[in-house]
N, C-alpha and C positions, 0 to 999 in steps of 0.2 A: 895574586891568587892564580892557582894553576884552570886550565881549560874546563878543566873537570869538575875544579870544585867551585868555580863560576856556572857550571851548568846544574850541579847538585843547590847550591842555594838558592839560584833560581827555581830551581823544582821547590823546595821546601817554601820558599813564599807564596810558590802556585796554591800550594795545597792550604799555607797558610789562609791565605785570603778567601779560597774556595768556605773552609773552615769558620769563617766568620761573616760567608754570605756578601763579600765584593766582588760584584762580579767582572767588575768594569776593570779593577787592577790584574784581576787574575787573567781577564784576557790580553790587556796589556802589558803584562811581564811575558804575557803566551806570543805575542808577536816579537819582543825583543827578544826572546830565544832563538826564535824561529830564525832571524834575519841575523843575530851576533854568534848564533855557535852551531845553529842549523845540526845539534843532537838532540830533535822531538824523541821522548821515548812514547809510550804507549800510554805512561801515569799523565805526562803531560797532557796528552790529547782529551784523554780521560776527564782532567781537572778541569782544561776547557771547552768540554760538553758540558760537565753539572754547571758551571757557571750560568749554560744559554739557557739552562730549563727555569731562572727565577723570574727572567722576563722577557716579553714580546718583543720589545726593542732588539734584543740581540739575536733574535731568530735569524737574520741573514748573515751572522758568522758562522751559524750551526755549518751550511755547504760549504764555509771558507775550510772549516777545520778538518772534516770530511774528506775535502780533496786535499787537506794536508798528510790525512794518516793513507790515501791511497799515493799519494807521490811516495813515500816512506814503505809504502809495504804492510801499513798496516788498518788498512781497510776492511781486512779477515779479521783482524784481533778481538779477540771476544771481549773481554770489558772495554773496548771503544764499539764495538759493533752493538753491541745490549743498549747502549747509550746512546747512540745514533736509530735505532728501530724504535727509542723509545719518544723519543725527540720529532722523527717524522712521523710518527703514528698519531702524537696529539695534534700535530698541525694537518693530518690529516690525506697526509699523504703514502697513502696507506702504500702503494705500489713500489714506491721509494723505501721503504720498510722492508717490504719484502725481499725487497735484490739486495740490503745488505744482508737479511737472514739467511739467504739463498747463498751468499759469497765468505760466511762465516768458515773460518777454519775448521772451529771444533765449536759444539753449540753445549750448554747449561740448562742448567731449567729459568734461568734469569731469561736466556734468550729463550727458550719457546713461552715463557710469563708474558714478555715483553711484548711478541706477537702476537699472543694471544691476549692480552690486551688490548691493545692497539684496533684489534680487529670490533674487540667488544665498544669500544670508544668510538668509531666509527658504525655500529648498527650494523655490524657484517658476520651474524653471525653464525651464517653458514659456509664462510670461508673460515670461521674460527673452527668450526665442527670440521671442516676437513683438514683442517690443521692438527687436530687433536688426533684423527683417524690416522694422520702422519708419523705424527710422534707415538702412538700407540705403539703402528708398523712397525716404528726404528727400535722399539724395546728401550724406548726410555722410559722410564717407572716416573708416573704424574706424581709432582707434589699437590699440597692443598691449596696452596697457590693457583699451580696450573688447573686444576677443577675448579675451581671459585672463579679464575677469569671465562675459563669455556662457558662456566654456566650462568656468566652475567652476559656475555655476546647472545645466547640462546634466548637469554629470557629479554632483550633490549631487540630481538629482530624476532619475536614471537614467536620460535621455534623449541614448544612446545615439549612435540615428542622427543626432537631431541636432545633438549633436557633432563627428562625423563633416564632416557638412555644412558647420560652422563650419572645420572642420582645416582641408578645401578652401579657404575664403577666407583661411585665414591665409597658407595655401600660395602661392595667388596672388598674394597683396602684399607674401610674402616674410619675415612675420614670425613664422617657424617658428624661426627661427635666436636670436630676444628669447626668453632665460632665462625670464621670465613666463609667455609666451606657451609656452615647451616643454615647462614646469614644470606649468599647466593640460592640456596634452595628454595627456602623462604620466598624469598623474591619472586623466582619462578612462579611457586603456584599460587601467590597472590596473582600476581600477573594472569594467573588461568583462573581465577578465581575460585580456586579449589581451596578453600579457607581451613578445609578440616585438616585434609594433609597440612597445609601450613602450619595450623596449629599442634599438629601433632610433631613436626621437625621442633617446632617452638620448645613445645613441655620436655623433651628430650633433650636437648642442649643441656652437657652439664654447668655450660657457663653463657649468662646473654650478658652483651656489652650495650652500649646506648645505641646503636647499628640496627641490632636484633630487634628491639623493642619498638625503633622507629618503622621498621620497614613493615612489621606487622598493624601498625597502628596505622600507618597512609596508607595499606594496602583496605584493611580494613573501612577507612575513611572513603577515600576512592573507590566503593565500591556500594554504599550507602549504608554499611554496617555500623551505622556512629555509635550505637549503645555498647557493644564489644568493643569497640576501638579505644573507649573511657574507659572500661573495664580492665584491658591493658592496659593503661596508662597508671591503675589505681596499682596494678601488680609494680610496673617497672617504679612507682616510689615508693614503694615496700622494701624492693631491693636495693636501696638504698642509690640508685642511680639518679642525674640532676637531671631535666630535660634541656635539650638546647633551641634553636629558633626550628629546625624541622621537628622537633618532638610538637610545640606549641603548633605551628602552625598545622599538623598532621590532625590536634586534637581542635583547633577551631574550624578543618574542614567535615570533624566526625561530627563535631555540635551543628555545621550548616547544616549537613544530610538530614539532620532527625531531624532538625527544627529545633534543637533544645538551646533555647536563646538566653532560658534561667545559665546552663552549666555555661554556656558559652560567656556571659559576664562572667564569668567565676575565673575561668581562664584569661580573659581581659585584666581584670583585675592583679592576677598572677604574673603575669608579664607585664605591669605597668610597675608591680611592688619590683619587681628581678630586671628591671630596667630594658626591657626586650624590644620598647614598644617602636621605635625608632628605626628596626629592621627592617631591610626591604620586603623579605619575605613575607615579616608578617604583617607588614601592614596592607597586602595583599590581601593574607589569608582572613585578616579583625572587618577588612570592610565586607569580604564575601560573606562572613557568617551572617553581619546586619543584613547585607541585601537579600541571601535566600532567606529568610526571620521575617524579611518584609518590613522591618525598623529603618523604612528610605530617610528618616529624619537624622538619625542615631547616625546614617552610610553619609552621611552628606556632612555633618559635623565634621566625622574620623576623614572625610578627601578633602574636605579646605583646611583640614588642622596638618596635613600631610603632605608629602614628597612631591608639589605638583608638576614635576618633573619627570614620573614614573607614572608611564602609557598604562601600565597595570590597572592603575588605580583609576584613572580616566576610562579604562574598557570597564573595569565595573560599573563605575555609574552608568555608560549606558546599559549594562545589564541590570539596573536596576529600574532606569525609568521602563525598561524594553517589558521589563517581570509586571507592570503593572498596565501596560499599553500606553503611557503618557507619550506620544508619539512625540509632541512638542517640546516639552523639558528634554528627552533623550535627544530631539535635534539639535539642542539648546547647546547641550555639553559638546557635541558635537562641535558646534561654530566656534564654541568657546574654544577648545581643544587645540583647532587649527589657528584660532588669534593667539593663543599662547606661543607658540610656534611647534608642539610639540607633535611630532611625527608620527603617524597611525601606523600603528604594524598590520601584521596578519589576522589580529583578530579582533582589530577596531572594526572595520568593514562589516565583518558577521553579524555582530551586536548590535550596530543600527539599521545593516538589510535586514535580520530575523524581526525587529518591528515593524517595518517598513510592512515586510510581508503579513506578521498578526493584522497590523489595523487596516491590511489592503491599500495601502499609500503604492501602489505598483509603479505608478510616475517618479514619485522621490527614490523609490527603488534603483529605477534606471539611473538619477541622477547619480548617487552613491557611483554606481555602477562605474557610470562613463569616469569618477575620481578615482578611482581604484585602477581602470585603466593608464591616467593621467600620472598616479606616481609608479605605476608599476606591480600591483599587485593583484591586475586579472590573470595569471598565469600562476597563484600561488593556488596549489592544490584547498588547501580551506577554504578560502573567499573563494573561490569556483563553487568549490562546489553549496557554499549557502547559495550563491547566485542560481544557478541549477536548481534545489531548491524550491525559492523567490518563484523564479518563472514557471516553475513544473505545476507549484499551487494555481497558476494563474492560467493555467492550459497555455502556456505558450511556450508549446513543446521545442518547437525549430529552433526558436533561439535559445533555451535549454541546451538542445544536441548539440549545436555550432559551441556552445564552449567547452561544452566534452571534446569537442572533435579537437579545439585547439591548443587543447592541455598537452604538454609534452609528456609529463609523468603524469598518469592519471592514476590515483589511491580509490582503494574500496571503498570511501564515504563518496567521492564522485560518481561511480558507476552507482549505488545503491539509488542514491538520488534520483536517480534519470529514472532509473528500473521504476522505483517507487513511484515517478509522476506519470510513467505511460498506464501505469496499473490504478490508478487514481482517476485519470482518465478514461477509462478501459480500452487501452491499447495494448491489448495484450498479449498480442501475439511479437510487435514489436520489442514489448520489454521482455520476452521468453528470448528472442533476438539478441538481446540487449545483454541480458543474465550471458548468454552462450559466448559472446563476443568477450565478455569479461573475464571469464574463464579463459578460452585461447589466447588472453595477455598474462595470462599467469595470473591473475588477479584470486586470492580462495574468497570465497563471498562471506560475509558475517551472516549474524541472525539476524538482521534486518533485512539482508537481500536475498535469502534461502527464501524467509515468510513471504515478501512480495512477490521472490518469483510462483512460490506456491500458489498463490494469490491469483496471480496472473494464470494459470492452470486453469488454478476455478473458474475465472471469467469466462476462458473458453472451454471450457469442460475440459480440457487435456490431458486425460485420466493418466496415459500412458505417459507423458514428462514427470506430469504430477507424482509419481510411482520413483521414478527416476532420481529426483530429487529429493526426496522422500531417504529413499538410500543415502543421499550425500549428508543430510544430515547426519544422520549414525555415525559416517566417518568423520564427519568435520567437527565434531566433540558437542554438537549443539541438540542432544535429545533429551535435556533439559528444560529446555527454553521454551516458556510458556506461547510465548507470541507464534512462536515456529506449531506450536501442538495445536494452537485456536484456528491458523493457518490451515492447518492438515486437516479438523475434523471440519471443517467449513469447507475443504476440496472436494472430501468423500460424501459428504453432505448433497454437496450442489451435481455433482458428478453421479448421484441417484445408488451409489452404494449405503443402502441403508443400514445396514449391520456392522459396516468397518467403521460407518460414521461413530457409532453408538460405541462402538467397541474401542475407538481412539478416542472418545468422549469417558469413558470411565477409567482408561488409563492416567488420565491428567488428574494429578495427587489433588491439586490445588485449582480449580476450577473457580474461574472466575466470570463477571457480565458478560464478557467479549466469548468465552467458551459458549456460553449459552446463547448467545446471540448468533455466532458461527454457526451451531447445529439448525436454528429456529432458520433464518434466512438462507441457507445452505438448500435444506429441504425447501422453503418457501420457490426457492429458484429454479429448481430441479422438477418441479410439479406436483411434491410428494406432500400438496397440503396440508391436509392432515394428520399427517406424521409431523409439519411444523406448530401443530397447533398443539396437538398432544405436549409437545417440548415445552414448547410456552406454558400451558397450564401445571407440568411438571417443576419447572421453571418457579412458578409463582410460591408453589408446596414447598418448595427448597429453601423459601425464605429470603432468596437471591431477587435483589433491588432492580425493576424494570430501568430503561432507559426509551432514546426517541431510537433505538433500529430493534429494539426488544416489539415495542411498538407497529412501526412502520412494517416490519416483517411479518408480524399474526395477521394484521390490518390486511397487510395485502392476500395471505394466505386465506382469510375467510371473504376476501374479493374474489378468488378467481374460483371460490366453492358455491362464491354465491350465499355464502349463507347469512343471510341477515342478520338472525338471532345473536349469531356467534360475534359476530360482527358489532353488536351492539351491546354486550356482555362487554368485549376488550374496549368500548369508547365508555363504557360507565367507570372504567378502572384507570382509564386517561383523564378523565375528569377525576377522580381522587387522590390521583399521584403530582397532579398538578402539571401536566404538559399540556393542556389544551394551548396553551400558546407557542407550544414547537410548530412554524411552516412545517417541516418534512410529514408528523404528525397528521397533521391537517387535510394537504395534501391526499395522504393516503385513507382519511376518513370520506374524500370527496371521490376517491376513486372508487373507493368499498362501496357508497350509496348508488352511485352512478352504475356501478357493476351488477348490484342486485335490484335495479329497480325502482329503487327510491330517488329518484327525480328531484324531488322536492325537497327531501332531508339533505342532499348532495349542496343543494342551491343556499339552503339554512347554515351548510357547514359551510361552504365559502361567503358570504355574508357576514360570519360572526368571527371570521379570522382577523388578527389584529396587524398582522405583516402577511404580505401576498407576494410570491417572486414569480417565474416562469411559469413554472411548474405547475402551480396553483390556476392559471388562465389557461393552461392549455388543459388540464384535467378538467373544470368545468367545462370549457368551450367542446372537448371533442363530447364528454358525456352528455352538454346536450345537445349536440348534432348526432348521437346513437340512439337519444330518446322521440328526434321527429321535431326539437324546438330548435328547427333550423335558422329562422327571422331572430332567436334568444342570443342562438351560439353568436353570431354575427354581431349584433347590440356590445355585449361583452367583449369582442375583437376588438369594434371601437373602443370600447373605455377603456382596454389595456392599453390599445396606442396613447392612448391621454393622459392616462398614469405616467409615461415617460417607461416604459418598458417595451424591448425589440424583442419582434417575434421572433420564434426559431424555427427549422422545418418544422418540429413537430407541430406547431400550433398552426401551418397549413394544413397540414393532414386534416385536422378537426374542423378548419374552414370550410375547405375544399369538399369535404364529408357532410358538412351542412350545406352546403348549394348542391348536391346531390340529391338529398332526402328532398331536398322542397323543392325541388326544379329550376335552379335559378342557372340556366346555362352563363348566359352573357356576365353576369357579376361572376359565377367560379374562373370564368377563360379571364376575365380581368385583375382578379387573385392571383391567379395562379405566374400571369405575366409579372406581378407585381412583384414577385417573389426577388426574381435576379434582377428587373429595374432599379426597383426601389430598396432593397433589404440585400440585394448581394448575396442573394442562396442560390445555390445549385440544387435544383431540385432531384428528386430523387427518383427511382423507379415508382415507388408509392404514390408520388404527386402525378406524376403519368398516368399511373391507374385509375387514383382519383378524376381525372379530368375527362376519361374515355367514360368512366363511369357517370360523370354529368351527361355526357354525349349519351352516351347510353340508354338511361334511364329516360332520356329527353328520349325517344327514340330518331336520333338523328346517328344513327350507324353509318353513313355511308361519308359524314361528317370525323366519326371517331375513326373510321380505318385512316382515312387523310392521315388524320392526326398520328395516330400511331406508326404508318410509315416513313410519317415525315420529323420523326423522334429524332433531335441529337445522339442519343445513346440506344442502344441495341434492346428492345423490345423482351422483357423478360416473361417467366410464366405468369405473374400476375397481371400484368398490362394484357393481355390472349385470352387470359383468362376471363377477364372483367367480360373484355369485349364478347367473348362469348354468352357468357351467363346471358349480355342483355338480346345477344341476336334470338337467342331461345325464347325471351320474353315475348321479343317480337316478331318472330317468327321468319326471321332473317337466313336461311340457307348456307345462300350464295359467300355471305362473308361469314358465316358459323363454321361453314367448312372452313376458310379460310386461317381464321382462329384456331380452329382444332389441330390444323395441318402444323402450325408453328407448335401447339400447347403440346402434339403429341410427342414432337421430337425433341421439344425442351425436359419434357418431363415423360418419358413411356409409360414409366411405371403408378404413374397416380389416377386413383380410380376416379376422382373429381373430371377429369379432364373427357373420362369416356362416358360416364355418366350425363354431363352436361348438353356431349354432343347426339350422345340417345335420346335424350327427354329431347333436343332441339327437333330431331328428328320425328319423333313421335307426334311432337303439336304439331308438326305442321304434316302429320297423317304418311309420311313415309317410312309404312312400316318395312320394307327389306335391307334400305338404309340405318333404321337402327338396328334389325336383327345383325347386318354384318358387324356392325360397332359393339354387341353382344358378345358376337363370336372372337373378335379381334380381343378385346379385354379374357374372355376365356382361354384362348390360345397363347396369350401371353402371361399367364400366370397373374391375372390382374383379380384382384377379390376388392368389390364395392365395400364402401365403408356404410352398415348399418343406420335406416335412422333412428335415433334415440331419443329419448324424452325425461327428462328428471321434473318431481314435485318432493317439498320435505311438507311431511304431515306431522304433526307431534316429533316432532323432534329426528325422523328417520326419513332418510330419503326413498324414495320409492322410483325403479327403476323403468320404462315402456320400450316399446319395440315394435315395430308395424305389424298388426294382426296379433299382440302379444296375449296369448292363454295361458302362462305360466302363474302370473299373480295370485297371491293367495285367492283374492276377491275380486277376479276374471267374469266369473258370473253377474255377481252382480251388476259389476262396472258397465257388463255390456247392454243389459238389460236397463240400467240408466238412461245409457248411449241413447240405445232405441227409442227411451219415450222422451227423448232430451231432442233426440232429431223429429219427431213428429209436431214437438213446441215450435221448434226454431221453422220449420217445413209450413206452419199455418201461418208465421208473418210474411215469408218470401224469400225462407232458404232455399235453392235449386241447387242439392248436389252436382258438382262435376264427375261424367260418367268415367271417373277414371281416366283421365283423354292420355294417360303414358301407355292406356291399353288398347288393342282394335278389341272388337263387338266380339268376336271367338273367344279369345281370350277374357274377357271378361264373363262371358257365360259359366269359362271351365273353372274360374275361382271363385273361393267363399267370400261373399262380401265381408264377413269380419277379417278376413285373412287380407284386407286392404285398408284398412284400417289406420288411419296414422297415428304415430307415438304420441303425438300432443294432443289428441283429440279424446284420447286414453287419461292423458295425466291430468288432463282438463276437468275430464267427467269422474275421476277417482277425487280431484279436488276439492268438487262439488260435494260429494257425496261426505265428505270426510269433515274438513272444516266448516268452521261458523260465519253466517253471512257477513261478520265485520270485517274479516282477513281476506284482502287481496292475493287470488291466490297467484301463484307466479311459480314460472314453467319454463324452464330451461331445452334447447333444444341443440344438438350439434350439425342441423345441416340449418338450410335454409327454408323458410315455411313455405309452404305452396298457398297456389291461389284460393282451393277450395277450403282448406283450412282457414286461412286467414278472414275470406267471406262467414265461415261457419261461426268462427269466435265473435267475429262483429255481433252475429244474430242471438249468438249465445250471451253472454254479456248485456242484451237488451232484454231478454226472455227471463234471467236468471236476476237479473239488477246487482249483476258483481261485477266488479275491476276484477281484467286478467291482464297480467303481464308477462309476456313473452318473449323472452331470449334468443334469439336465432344466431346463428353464424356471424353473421352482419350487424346486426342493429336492436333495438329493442321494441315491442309494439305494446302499449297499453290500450287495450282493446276496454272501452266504456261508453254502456247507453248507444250502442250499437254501431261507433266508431273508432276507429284507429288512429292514433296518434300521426303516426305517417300517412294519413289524408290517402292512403290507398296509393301514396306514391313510392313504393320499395324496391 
């Protein structure tokens, strides 16, 4: 046989064997050419590429043959080069792809299919999108091919719009109408969740294939549309089409989402008759539907009757004991899992850390933790970020961040997490940090971390971020998104825009608790009380079902009004809905009694609570160290320690707050030590305050300056402040100035500060001293704050003002006054002659134009209500002494309980004493 026609039958058995799928002869007749007649042509090279694409073993002759066709010259040759781009693109080398594309002689639409492939096959597909922009340039006219792969690279790297953009050219040339090309689209805006366009590409198709009908039904499924997604499925066996293992199992992930456990047997049964069951896939998909069904009996049959070989199947079960909190059985599988010897992926970890974290096990957490280390999968973006997570719930931020920080790729479920735990925590200004930082990684944020950061706005009012982002939503396609809108009208809310609130509150189509609990708390936080109450009561008309922050938000809204009634209205509607056993609940009913006076009902509401946490001891404790039951608050401090529960700062504050009211210097300074001795608090400026304020009240001034200059931390306006209030008590000068001089340059502009220092001045008869302190607040644009006095009579609050003649019923009121001070004057009331005035000054004013606001609402209270009701009197400064003497007198003369609100604390004035033993 001649040279040639030895080298032609060895070509024809190339192709032969290619032809019948050997691939191991084809490339061994491919090397005896090579080495006996060394005439490779191009077919040859050709034949042995397809041979390397049937299996992985032969992947390391693909670069042998490669550099055989570039020794030859034929490295450029387009049918070897189509087939070498297609070759490294699946294994993934994409870069090697490209430099043969780049060194192609003459290119095809096979070759730009192939890289653009390739690109989609690798998630890159914004290198496929600028590939396509390439080929545009070159005026090569896309086949449907080349659209169908661009637009599966867009829709597999989330690039949306331009996807989008690619529709349009399909549009144009018509090839919307090519199964491939409707089948990618499809895809797309399932992917976007935009189900109606999909649907609408769907019913336009004049031909679906089993492709078409699967991609709509798991796009559907995956998205929690199970009842549609059946509905397809009833269309595609009309049209005579079979399903295959992704049809079934598309249709038992539609049956998990709804819960339909009936269809979902049905489709069991359907793939047991069609012999299916045995599939990986779906034995996957048969145990998910049991477990989300909640059929853990029915999941546990199908995973010992099955593959126990397949980690699948293993991560279900723990997602099933995880679904009920069986912390122990889900350990169980666990152990088992690793005695079997079968190897935990990436999302064995999550499934036993997310119970770990439900049942609070934070310890076994860690353990997980340090194994996940051990084989290598704390650096896999998922198990980070459940861990992140794990510890975000747990307040243990730092070691949260540390595995942000040591993630090399960090994905948008990592960053969400972290954002989500500092705004959880209310660190919010750090997760706004947080959010910004994520973004300058190029990260685009989901709807999960737009609403947190939102979120985090709110916390700190940060109207103008909040506004900002706000915007970003619109562009980042999420002004849909319910969570994102509860987010927004709960920013505007809390941020005291009352009308944007209301006005992004009637936008939202589909209003749901969390909408109305946004608006209700929002307001509540903002100060706009009654505007949260209103909600609430709106709230109730609506038909829409209370929960515990529906609750907890009115509760505290008619605390900080003070209004009893209202207050006791929203706890008779707690007792009918059945939360009297929510703590948070509770809580907030002990701070509402505590807040308006009610002492007693406050002590009844924590008494009859079935679970007590923190929260609960330090709201009774500080409320009654503000009621004067200083030796109470105290008592209760012990039994929390006994209960097995650590205090936190705030439950110093309430301490601390009660050795003040009762004078107990030496126990507050042994507290207060205790704090970072025994309990490891850092105390805070508050507890300083507190503690000058024991000093204080004790009148040991010259004790409290020590102390406050001798402060680890820099002496703020409240700690100056304290100490002043008490030198004016005591008529202390020397260190009032002293106080003032720091309080005025801490804070210039507060009218507390120069008032404080006037009245100091005044008691102690140095009138030119206060006159300048007068003038100093007038010259700097300083306006005193009003005192005021609030009483609710029948149901309306009625407003006072020192010397006030505006009230309707100013006459009469005074005329009470008058014959009320001549009672209280025959037991042994002695007016104070005005001591903030010299004897001139007093001549040149009207005695009722001196008049204090409480002494007003006191005697309108009288006059108004029935001797059973306590009446109670809210005030926003601090009472004076004459007043305080006057209500004692009153109260004995009249034989009523008054309760008294001040700034500070509360006084129940009864039978001619005060709760605070005259120590305030």
């Amino acid at each position: 046989m001649t040279r040639r026609g030895a080298a032609v039958s060895l070509h024809l058995s190339l192709a032969g064997f290619v032809s019948h799928e050997d691939p191991a002869n084809v490339l061994s007749l491919f090397a005896a050419k090579a080495r006996q007649h060394g005439g490779l042509g191009y077919t040859d090279l050709a034949c042995a590429l397809r041979a390397c694409r049937g299996s992985g073993k032969l992947w390391p002759r693909v670069p042998e043959v490669h550099a055989a066709a570039v020794v030859r010259g034929l490295g450029g040759q387009r049918m070897v080069g189509n087939l070498l781009i297609d070759l490294y693109a699946k294994k993934g080398l994409v870069q090697r792809a490209r430099r043969v594309f780049e060194e192609l002689s003459a290119r095809d639409n096979v070759s730009w299919v192939a890289m653009l492939s390739g690109y989609a096959q690798n998630g890159l597909g914004m290198e496929a999108f600028g590939l396509y922009h390439q080929m545009h340039q070159s005026r090569v006219v896309p086949t449907p091919y080349v659209l169908s792969s661009v637009l599966s690279a867009c829709t597999k790297a989330g690039l949306l719009l331009q996807g989008q953009l690619i529709h349009v050219q399909a549009y144009k040339q018509g090839f919307c109408s090519e199964t491939f090309v409707g089948n990618a689209l499809m895809a797309l805006y399932v992917r976007r969740g935009s189900f109606k366009l999909a649907e609408r590409i769907f019913s336009d198709m004049p031909f679906c294939d089993r492709v078409t009908f699967n991609t709509l039904i798991s796009g559907l499924a995956q998205c929690g549309h199970g009842e549609r997604a059946l509905e397809v499925f009833d269309e595609m066996q009309l049209s005579g089409l079979m399903p295959d293992c992704v049809t079934i199992a598309s249709l038992l992930a539609a049956c998990a989402s709804v819960g339909d456990l009936r269809k979902g047997m049905q489709v069991h049964s359907y793939l047991l008759k069609a012999g299916m069951s045995s599939d990986y896939i779906i034995e996957g998909s048969l145990l998910d539907l049991y477990v989300k069904c909640g059929d853990i009996d029915t999941a546990l049959e199908i995973f010992n009757l099955g593959d126990r070989t397949n980690v699948v199947l293993w991560n279900l079960m723990l997602v099933a004991y995880g679904q009920i909190s069986d912390l122990a059985k889900s350990f169980d599988i666990f152990c088992q899992m690793q005695a079997a010897g079968i190897r935990p992926n990436q999302f064995t970890y999550p499934c036993i850390l997310r119970t770990c974290t439900c049942c609070g096990e934070i310890e076994l957490g860690e353990q997980i933790h340090s194994l996940s280390i051990k084989t290598g999968f704390e650096s896999d973006m998922y198990v980070s970020g459940v861990l992140i997570d794990m510890y975000c719930k747990y307040g243990w931020l730092d070691k949260a961040r540390r595995i942000l920080e040591m993630l090399e790729e960090k994905d948008v479920v990592s960053w969400t997490s972290m954002i989500a735990g500092y705004v959880q925590h209310d660190v919010c200004k750090e997760a706004l940090s947080t959010f910004k930082e994520m973004q300058e990684c190029g990260i685009w944020p989901d709807n999960i971390g737009l609403a947190s950061a939102i979120s985090a706005c709110a916390g700190i009012k940060a109207m103008r971020q909040g506004l900002q982002i706000h915007a970003r939503v619109y562009v980042s396609g999420y002004s849909a998104d319910i969570s994102i809108w509860n987010a927004l009208v709960n920013l505007y809310a809390r941020c005291g825009r009352c009308k944007d609130a209301y006005s992004l509150f009637e936008v939202v189509e589909h209003k749901d608790g969390i909408t109305w609990n946004g608006l209700v708390s929002g307001f509540a936080q903002s100060g706009l009380y009654e505007e949260a109450l209103k909600v609430f009561v709106q709230m109730g008309q609506a038909g829409v079902k209370f929960n515990v922050f529906s609750f907890v938000s009115s509760i505290s809204a008619s605390a900080n009004l003070a209004g009893t009634k209202q207050g006791k209205q929203i706890h008779c509607r707690v007792i009918k809905t059945g939360h009297t056993s929510e703590t948070e609940v509770g809580n907030a009913l002990i701070s509402l009694y505590g807040k308006c006076g009610s002492i007693e009902d406050a002590k009844i509401q924590f008494s009859e609570m079935s679970e007590r946490n923190e929260v609960s001891w330090n709201t009774i404790i500080t409320s009654c160290s503000q009621h004067g039951h200083g030796q109470e608050a105290l008592v209760l401090f012990d039994k929390m320690k006994q209960e097995g529960l650590k205090p936190n700062d705030v439950t110093f504050i309430g301490v601390l707050a009660a050795c003040s009211h009762v004078g107990l210097v030496e126990e507050g300074l042994s507290y207060f030590k205790s704090m970072s001795n025994d309990y490891g608090i850092q105390p805070r400026p508050d507890h300083y305050a507190c503690v000058v304020d024991i000093l204080g009240r004790a009148g040991q001034l010259d004790r409290a300056r020590r102390f406050v200059e001798e402060m680890p931390i820099t002496a703020d306006a409240m700690v100056w402040r304290t100490l002043l209030s008490a030198c004016k008590v005591h008529k202390n000068i020397e260190i009032g100035e002293l106080a003032a001089k720091h309080l005025l340059k801490l804070e210039p502009h507060d009218s507390a500060s120069y008032v404080l220092l006037s009245n100091a001045y005044a008691v102690a008869g140095k009138w030119t001293s206060r006159d300048q302190v007068r003038k100093m607040m007038k010259d700097r644009g300083v306006r005193k704050e009003p005192g005021q006095s609030w009483i609710e009579v029948k149901n309306v609050v009625h407003a006072f003002f020192v010397g006030d003649q505006m009230h309707p019923y100013a006459e009469q009121i005074y005329k009470f006054l008058a014959d009320l001070n001549d009672r209280v004057a025959k037991i042994g009331y002695k007016q104070e002659n005005y001591y903030l005035f010299h004897e001139k000054e007093q001549e040149q004013k009207d005695p009722a134009s001196l008049v204090h606001s409480e002494k007003l609402a006191v005697a309108f209270g009288l006059m108004s209500l029935p001797p059973s009701v306590p009446l109670r009197v809210i005030k926003n400064l601090r009472i004076c002494n004459d007043c305080h003497n006057w209500m004692k007198f009153t109260s004995e003369v009249m034989g009523r309980e008054i309760v008294l609100r001040d700034v500070y604390r509360f006084h129940h004035f009864k039978n001619g004493s005060c709760s605070c033993g005259d120590f305030w």
